[in-house]
C-alpha positions as CSV (number, residue, x, y, z in Angstrom):
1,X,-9.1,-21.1,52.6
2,X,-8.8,-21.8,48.8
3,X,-6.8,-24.2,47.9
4,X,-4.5,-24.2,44.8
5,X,-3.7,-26.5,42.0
6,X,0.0,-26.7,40.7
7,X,-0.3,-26.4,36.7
8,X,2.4,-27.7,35.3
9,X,4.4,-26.1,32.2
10,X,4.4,-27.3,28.6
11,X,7.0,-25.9,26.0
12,X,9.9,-23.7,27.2
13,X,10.1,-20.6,25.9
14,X,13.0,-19.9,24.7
15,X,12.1,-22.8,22.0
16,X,8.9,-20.8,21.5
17,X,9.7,-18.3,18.6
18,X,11.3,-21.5,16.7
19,X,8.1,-23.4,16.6
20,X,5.5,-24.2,13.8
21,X,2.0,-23.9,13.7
22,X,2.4,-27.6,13.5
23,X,4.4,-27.7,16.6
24,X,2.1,-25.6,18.6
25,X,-0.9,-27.1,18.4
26,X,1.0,-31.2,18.5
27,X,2.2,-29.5,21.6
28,X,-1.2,-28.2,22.6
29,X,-2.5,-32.0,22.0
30,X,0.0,-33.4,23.8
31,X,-0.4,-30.8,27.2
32,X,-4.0,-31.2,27.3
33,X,-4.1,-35.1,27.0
34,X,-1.3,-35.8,29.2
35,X,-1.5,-32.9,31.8
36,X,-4.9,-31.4,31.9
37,X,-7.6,-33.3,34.1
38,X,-11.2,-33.8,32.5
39,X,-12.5,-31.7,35.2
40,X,-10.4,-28.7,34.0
41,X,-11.5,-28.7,30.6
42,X,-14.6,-26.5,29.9
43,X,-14.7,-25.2,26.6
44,X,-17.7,-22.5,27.0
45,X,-14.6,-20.4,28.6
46,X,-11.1,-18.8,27.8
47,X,-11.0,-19.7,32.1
48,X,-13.0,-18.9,34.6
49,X,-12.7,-16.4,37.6
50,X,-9.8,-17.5,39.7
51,X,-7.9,-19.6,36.8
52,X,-5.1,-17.1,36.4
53,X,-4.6,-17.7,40.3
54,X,-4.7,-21.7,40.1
55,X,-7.5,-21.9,42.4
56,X,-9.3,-24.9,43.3
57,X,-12.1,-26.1,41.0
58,X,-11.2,-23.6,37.9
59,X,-11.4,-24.3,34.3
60,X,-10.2,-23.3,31.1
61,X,-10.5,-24.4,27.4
62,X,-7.9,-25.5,25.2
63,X,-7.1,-21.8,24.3
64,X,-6.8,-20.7,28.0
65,X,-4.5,-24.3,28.5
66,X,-2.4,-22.7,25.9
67,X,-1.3,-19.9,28.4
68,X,0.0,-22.7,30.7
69,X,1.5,-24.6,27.8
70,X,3.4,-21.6,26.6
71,X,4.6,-20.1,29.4
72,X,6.7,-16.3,28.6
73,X,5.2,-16.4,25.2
74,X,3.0,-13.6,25.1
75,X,0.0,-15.4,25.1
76,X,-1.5,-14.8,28.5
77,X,-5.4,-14.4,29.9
78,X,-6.3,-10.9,31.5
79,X,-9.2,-9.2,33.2
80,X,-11.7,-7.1,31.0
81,X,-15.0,-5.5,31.4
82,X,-14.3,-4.1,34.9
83,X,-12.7,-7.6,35.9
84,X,-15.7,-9.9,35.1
85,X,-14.6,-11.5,32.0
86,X,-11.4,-13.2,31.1
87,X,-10.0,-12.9,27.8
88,X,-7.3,-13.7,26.1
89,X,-4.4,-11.3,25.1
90,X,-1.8,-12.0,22.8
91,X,1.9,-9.5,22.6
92,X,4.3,-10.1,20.2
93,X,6.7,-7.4,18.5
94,X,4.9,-4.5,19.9
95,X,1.7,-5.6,18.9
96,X,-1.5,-6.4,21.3
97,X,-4.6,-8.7,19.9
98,X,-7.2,-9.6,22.5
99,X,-9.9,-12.3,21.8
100,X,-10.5,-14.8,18.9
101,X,-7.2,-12.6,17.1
102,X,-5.0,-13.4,19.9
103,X,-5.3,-17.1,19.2
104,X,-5.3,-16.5,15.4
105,X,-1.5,-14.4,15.8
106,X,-0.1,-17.1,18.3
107,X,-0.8,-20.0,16.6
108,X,-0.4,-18.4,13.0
109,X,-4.0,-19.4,11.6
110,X,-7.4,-17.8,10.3
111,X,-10.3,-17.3,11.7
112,X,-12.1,-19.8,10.5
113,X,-9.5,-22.7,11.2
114,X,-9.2,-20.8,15.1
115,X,-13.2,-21.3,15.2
116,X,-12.8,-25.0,14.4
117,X,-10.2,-25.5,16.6
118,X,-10.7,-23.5,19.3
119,X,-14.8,-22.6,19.2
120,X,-17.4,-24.5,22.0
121,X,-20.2,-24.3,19.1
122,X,-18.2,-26.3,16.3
123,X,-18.4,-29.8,18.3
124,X,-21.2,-31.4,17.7
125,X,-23.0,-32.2,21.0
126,X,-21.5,-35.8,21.6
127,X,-18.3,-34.2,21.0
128,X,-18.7,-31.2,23.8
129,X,-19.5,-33.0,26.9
130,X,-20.8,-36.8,27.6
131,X,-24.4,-35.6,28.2
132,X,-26.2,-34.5,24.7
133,X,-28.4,-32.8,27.1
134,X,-31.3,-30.4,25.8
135,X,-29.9,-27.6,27.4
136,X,-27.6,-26.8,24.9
137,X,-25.5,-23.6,26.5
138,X,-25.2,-25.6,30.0
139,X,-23.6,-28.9,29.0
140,X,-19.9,-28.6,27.3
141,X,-17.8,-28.9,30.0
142,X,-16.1,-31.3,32.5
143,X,-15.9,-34.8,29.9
144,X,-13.5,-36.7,28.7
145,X,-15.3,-36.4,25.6
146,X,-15.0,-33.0,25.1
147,X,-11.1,-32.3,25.7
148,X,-10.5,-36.0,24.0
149,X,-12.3,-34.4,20.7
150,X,-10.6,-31.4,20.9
151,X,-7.2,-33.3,21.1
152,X,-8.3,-35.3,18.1
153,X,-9.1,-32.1,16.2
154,X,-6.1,-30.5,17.2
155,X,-4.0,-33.2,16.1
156,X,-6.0,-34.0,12.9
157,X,-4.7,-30.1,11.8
158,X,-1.8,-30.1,12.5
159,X,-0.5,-33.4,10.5
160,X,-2.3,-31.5,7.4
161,X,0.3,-31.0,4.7
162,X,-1.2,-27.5,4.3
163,X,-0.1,-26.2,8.0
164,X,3.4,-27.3,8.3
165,X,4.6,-23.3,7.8
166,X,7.8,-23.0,9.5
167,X,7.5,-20.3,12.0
168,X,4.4,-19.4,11.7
């Protein structure tokens, strides 16, 4: 039998089309630190196999906790490539982005703040997992370090004077 894990919600959506980019990603911060346990966080992954179920032992990364943070948003993981892979997928007023452009439209940023936010191989190595391991591609997930970086980052952004775009 496979157990489940109860997620709980973040921001209620009908506040969701009234929020900043600033608000989105304090609120991102704020879910992952306060409801998200270390052993959840892998950020190699927009989830793996069995996290849009809330199985047991699943992961996701802060971009995939985002889907659980913003419940009814539009911002929801799906099944590509025959089922394998998880990606995310992003509807809004008739339009679809999968991927990397999801994240950019939900949150209202570029690609290249996205990437820094949001991106496994813009940590340094101390900053992806505990170990600083040799094998690089094995070693970002399950650490407080990881998810507490991310948090830091996410927060860092936000209180930018640059990002505070009402709506966006």
């Amino acid at each position: 039998m496979i157990a489940t894990i109860t997620i709980p919600t973040g921001a209620k959506s009908k506040l969701f089309k009234a929020m900043s980019t600033k608000e989105k990603l304090l609120a991102l911060a704020d879910f992952l630190e306060n409801q998200v346990k270390d052993h959840w966080f892998d950020l190699r992954y927009w989830a793996t196999t069995g996290f849009t179920e809330q199985e047991c032992g699943t992961t996701a990364c802060a971009a995939g906790w985002a889907t659980v943070c913003f419940p009814d948003s539009g911002l929801s993981l799906t099944h590509h490539m025959a089922g394998i892979n998880i990606t995310m997928k992003y509807v809004s007023n008739g339009r679809t982005d999968f991927g990397s452009g999801a994240v950019q439209q939900f949150f209202g940023i570029g690609d290249e703040l996205a990437s820094h936010l949001f991106y496994h191989h813009h940590y340094r190595y101390g900053q992806q997992n505990k170990s600083s391991h040799l094998f690089y591609h094995h070693h970002y997930r399950y650490g407080q370090q990881n998810k507490r970086h991310v948090v830091e980052r996410l927060r860092e952004v936000a209180n930018r004077t640059d990002i505070n775009v009402p709506g966006s």
